[in-house]
C-alpha positions, -999 to +999 in steps of 0.1 A: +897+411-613+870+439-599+889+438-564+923+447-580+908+470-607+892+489-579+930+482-555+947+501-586+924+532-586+909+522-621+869+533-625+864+526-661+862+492-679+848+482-715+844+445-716+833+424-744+813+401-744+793+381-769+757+388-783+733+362-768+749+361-737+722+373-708+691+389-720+702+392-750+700+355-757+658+366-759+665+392-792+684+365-811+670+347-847+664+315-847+692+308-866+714+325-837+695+304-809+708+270-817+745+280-818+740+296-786+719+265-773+742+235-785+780+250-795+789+280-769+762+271-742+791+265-716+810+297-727+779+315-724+772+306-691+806+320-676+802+349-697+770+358-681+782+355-648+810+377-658+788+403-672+764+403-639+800+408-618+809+434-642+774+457-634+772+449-596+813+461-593+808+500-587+828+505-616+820+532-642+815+497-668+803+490-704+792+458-713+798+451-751+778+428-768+790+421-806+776+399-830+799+368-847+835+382-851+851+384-884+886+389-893+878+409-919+891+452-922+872+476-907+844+492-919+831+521-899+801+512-910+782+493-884+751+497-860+750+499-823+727+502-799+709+492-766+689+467-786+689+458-825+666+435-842+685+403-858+683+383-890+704+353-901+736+351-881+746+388-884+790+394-882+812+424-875+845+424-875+870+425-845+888+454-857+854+477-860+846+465-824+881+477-812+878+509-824+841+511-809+853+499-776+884+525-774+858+553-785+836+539-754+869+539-733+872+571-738+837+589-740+806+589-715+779+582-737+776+540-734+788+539-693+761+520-674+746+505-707+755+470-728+757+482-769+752+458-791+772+462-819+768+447-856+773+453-892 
């Protein structure tokens, strides 16, 4: 995928990925921890290697690393950030990341960095 996005000229890519994937598996609660641990350990594991691909590519990347999806409207409301403290089993919902990631797409401010993003 990073061999033909850099074949087709294209330098910017906002992926998503999941919060407690890589390092940020360390900031999760407890309660977080042992879904990560039993349920989506698997999934996890390709999505870090993904995300380290991702950084190492020479793309101009962001990394995006939401809490559990919801199908719920969009808020406009929520939190993001490098790093946010967690409690229970935080949600946002998909559309509120979608119109975080098209902002990102199209801005400067979160290339080079993994937001985490939460309501």
């Amino acid at each position: 995928m990073i061999g033909a996005a850099n074949e087709a000229g294209v330098s910017r890519l906002v992926w998503l990925s999941s919060f407690g994937v890589g390092e940020t598996f360390d900031w999760s609660s407890a309660a977080q921890k042992t879904i990560y641990r039993t349920l989506l350990r698997s999934i996890y594991a390709d999505k870090e290697i993904a995300d380290d691909r991702i950084r190492s590519s020479g793309l101009d990347w962001t990394v995006v690393y939401p809490t559990r999806l919801t199908h719920g409207p969009a808020k406009g409301t929520y939190s993001t950030g490098d790093r946010l403290p967690m409690k229970g089993n935080p949600t946002i919902s998909r559309a509120d990341v979608a119109a975080f990631m098209h902002q990102a797409a199209h801005g400067s401010e979160w290339i080079h960095r993994s937001p985490v993003i939460t309501d």
